[in-house]
C-alpha positions in Angstrom: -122.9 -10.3 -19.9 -122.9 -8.8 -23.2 -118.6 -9.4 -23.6 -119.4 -13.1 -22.5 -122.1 -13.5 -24.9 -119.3 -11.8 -27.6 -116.9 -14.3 -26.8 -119.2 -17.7 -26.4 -119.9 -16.7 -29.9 -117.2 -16.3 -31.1 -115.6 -19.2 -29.6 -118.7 -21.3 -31.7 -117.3 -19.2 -35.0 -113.6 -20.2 -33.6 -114.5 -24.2 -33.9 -116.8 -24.4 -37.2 -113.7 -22.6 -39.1 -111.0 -25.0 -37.1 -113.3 -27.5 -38.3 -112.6 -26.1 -42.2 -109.2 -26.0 -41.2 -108.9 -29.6 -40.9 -111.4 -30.8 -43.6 -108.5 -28.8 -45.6 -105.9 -30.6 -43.8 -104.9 -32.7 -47.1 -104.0 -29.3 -49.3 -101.0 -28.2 -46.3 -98.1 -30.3 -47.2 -95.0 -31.4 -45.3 -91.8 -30.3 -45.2 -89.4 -27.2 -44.3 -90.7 -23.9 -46.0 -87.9 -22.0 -47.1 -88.2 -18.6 -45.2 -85.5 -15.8 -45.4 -87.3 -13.8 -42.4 -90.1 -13.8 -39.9 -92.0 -10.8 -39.2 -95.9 -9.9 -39.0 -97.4 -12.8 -37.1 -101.0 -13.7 -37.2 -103.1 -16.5 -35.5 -105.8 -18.6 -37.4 -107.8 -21.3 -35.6 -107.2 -25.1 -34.4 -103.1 -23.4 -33.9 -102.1 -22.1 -37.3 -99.8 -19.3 -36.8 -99.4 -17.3 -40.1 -96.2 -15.9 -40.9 -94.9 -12.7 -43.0 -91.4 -13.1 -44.9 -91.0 -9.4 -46.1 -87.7 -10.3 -48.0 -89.4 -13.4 -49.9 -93.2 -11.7 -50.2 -95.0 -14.7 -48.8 -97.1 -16.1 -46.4 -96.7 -19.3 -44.8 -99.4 -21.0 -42.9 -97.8 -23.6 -40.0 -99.6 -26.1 -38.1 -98.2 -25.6 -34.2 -99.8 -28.7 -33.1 -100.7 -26.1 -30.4 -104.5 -26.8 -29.1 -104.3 -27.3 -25.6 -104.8 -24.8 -22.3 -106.5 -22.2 -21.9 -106.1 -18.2 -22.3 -108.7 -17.1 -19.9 -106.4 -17.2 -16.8 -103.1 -17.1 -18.1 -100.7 -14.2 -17.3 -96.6 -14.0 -18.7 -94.3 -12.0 -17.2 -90.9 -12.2 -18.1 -88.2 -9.7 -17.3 -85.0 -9.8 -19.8 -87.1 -11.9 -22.7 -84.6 -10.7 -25.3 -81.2 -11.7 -23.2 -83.3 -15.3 -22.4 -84.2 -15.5 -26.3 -80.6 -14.6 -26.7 -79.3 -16.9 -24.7 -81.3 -19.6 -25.5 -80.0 -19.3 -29.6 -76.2 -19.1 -28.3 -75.9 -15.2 -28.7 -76.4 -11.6 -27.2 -79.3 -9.7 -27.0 -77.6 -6.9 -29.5 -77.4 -9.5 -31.7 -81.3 -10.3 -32.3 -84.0 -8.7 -33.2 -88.1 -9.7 -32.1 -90.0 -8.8 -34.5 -93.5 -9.5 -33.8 -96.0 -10.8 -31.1 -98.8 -13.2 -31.5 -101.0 -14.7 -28.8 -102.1 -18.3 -29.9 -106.1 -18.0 -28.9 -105.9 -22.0 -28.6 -103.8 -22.1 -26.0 -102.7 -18.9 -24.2 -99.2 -19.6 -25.6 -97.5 -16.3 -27.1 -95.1 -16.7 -30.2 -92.1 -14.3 -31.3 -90.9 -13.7 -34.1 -86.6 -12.9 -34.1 -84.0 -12.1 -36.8 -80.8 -13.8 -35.1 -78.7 -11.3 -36.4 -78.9 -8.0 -37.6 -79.3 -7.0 -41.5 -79.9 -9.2 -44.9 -77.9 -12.4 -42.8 -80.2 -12.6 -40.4 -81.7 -16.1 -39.6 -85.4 -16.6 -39.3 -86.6 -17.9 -35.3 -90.0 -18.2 -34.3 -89.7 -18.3 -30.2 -92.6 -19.5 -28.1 -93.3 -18.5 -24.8 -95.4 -21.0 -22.2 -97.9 -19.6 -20.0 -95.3 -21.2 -17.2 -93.0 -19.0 -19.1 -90.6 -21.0 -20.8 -88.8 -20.5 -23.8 -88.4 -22.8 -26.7 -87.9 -22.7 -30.4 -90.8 -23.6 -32.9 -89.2 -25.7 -34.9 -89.7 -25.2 -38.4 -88.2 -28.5 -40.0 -90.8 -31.2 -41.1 -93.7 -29.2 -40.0 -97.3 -29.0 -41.8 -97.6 -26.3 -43.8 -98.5 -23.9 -46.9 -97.5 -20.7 -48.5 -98.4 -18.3 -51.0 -96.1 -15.7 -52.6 -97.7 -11.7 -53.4 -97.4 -10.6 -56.9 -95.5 -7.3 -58.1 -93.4 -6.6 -54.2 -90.9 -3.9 -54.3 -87.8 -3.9 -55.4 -85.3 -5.6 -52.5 -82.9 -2.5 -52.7 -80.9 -2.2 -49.4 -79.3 0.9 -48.2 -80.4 4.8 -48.1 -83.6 5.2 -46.0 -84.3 1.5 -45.7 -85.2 -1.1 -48.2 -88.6 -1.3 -49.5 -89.3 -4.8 -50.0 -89.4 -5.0 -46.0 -92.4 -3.5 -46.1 -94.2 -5.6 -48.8 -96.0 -7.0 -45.9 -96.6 -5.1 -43.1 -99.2 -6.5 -40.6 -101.7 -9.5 -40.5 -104.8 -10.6 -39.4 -106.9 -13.6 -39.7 -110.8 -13.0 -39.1 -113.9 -15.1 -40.4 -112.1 -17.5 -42.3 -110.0 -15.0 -44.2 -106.3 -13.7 -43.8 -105.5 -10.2 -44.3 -102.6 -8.9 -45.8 -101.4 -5.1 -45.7 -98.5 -4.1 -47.4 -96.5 -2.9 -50.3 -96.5 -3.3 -54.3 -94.8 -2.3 -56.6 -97.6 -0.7 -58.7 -97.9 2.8 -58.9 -101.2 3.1 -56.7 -98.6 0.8 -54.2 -100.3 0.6 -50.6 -101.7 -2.7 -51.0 -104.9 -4.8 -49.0 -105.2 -8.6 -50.2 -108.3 -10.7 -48.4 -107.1 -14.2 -49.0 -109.2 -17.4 -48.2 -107.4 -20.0 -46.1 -106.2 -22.1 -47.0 -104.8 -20.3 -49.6 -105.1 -20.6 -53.5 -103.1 -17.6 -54.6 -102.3 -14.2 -53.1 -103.9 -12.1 -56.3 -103.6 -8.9 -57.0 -105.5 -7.8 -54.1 -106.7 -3.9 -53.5 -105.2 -0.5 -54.0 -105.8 1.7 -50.8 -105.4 5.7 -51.2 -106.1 7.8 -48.1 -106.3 11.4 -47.4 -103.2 12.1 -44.8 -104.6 15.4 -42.9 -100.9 16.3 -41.4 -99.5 16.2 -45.1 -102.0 17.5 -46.8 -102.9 15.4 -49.4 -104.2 12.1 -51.2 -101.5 9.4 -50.9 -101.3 5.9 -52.8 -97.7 4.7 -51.7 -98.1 5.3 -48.1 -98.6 1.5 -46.6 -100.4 0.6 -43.9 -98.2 -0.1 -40.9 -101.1 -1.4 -38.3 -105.0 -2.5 -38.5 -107.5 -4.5 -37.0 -111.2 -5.8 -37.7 -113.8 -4.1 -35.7 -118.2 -3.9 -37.1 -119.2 -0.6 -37.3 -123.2 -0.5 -37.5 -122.9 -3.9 -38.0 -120.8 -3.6 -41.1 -117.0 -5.4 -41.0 -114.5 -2.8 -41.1 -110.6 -2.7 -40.9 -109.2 0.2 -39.1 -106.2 1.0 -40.4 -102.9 3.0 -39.5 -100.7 5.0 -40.6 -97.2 6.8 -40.1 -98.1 9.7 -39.1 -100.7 9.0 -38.0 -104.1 8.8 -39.7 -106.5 6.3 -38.4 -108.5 5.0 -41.4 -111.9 3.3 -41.8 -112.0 0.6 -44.8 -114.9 -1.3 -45.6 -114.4 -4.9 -46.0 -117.0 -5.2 -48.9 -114.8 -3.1 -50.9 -111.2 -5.3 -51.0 -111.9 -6.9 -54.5 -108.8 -7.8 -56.5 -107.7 -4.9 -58.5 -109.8 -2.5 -57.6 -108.4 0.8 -56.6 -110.5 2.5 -53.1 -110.8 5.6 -50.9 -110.5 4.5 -46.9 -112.3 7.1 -45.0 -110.0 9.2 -42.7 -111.6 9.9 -39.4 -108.5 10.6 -37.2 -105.4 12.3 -37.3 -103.3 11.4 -34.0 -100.5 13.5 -34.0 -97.7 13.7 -37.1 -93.8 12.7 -36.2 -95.2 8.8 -35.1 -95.2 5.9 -35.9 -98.1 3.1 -35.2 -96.8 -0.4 -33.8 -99.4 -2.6 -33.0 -103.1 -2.5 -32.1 -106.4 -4.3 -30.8 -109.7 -3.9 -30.3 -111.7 -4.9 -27.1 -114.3 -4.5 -24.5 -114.6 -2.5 -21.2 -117.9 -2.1 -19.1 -119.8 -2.7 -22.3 -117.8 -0.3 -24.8 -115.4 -1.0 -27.6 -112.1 0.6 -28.0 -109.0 0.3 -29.9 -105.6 0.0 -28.3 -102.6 1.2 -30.4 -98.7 1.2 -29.3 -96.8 3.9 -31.5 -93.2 4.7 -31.5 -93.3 8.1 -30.1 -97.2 9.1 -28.4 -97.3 6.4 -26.1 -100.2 4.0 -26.0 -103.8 5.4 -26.9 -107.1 4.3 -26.0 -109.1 5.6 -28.7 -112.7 5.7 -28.6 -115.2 3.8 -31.4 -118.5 5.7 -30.2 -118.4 8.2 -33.3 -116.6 6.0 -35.9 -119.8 5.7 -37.6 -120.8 9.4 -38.4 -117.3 11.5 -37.2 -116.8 14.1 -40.5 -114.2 12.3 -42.8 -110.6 14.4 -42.5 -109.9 15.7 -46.1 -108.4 19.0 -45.5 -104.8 19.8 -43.6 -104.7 19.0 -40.1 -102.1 21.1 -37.9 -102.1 18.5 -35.3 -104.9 16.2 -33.8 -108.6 15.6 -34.9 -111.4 13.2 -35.2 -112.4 10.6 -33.0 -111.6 11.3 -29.9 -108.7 9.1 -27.4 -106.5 9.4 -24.2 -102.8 8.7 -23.7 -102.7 5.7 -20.9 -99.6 7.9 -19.5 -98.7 5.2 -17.1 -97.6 2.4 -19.4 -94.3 3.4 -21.6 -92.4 1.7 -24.2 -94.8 -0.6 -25.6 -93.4 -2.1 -28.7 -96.2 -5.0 -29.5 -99.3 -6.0 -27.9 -102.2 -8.9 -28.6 -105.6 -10.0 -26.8 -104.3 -12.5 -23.7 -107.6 -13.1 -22.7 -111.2 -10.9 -22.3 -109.4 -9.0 -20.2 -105.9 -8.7 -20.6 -103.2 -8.2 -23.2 -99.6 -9.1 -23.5 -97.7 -7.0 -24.4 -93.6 -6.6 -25.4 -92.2 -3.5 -23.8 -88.7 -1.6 -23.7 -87.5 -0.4 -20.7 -85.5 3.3 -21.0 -82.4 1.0 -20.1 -82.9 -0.7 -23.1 -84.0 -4.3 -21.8 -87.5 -5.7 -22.8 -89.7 -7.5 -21.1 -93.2 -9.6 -21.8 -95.7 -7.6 -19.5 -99.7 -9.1 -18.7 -102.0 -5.9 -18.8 -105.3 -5.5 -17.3 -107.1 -3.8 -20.6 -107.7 0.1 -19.4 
């Protein structure tokens, strides 16, 4: 009764800011934005899929047209997805890379975004998946849209350990009206939280983040946030953050004002010699929980009963501490995942042969 109630409400929250959205209609223009790559994706209401160009350090805000269905009962299960996204844009599946996974809330539909090609040539694709499970390409000629471009982004220096401008924006999320931006600058405090109203005016300077990083040892300022999500603790909106590595982080909302330089509150350390990929918060029998996919400790279930008052990590950490999670040991290889529905998520996994698929999961 109580997730029901959580979702009826915010279904009402849903339409009043899809309402905004199109009393705001007149400041998106018309057109074809000029991307050079698509990676984090994010929903916002009424369809309007918000997308992260790394390379080009801006956001851009597209109207799908996509308001109709239902999520509640949709499930996508598609074996090969990257030789059928392949195939579909006349190449091989060595050829592309998917990037991100977003579930459109308005419709059930799930969106991909794919470099066709590998390295600085690669073209920008935005791939949607049907809840009948076809495959077609969002088109983004002549669509409605806007954009706004970060200040001060790395330098876009290819070659050595990677180039850092890729991660001038990490992940998104839009919640309450607001879009959230984690990334890179390139300041010397670098890690980088913006909280920009939608639609947008400008990016600004948005918030310095430095955490203390118990496998390392140490305060860190450059160190960017590679996965979060917004979650109330005591009734207080919070993002819980990620980190290589990998520190779980607690940040006050209240406290992203442009410019200002903050402390996020360490209150896990899940194992060093990983990377975060994706996660979500939900309900199960009347408890919350996060879900996160990382690169090398399979996916966790991690607990949000002690967020509130678990002792804040500030000293070294030889392997695992704070709030407390479980390895769901029978699900491997999960490379993205979003909220399907209440009670499912979809998910974008990689087989040990190599070949990925889009998998519906019951939420554990």
């Amino acid at each position: 009764m109580k997730r029901n109630l959580q979702f009826a409400l915010r279904a009402v929250l849903l339409s009043v800011i899809a309402a905004a959205s199109i009393a705001h209609a007149a400041e998106m223009k018309t057109g074809t934005p000029d991307l050079k790559m698509v990676g984090p994706l994010a929903f916002g209401p009424n369809g309007i899929l918000f997308l992260g160009d790394p390379v080009s350090a801006k956001i851009v805000a597209v109207d799908t047209k996509d308001t109709k269905g239902s999520a509640d009962s949709v499930s996508i299960n598609l074996d090969g997805i990257d030789e059928k996204i392949a195939a579909m844009l006349g190449t091989t599946a060595s050829d592309i890379l998917i990037n991100d996974l977003a579930v459109n809330p308005a419709s059930g539909n799930a969106y991909l975004s794919v470099s066709r090609g590998r390295g600085p040539d690669g073209v920008p694709v935005v791939v949607k998946v049907g809840a009948d499970g076809t495959i077609s390409e969002l088109s983004l000629e002549n669509v409605t849209y806007s954009e706004a471009t970060l200040p001060n982004p790395p330098d876009d220096a290819p070659g050595g350990r990677g180039n850092p401008r890729l991660d001038s924006i990490t992940d998104l999320a839009f919640v309450e009206g607001r879009l959230f931006v984690a990334g890179l600058s390139n300041e010397e405090f670098g890690s980088k939280l913006r909280s920009m109203p939608f639609p947008f005016a400008e990016a600004g300077d948005g918030t310095s983040v430095e955490i203390y990083h118990g496998s390392h040892g140490r305060f860190e300022t450059r160190s960017p946030i590679r996965t979060f999500a917004a979650y109330e603790i005591e009734k207080t909106p919070h993002l819980l953050a990620a980190y290589t590595c990998t520190p779980l982080v607690k940040i006050p909302v209240a406290m992203l004002k442009p410019g200002e330089r903050i402390k996020g509150e360490t209150i896990a350390e899940l194992g060093n010699r990983n990377r975060p990929l994706d996660m979500i918060v939900y309900n199960k029998d009347g408890k919350d929980f996060v879900l996160m996919s990382n690169n090398s400790r399979g996916l966790m279930k991690i607990s949000t009963d002690h967020m509130a008052d678990v002792p804040a990590i500030t000293e070294r950490i030889p392997d695992k501490a704070g709030v407390e999670y479980e390895t769901i040991e029978s699900v491997k290889g999960v490379l993205q995942l979003d909220r399907l529905n209440a009670d499912h998520a979809l998910m974008l996994v990689q087989a040990e042969s190599g070949a990925m698929m889009l998998s519906t999961m019951e939420l554990p």
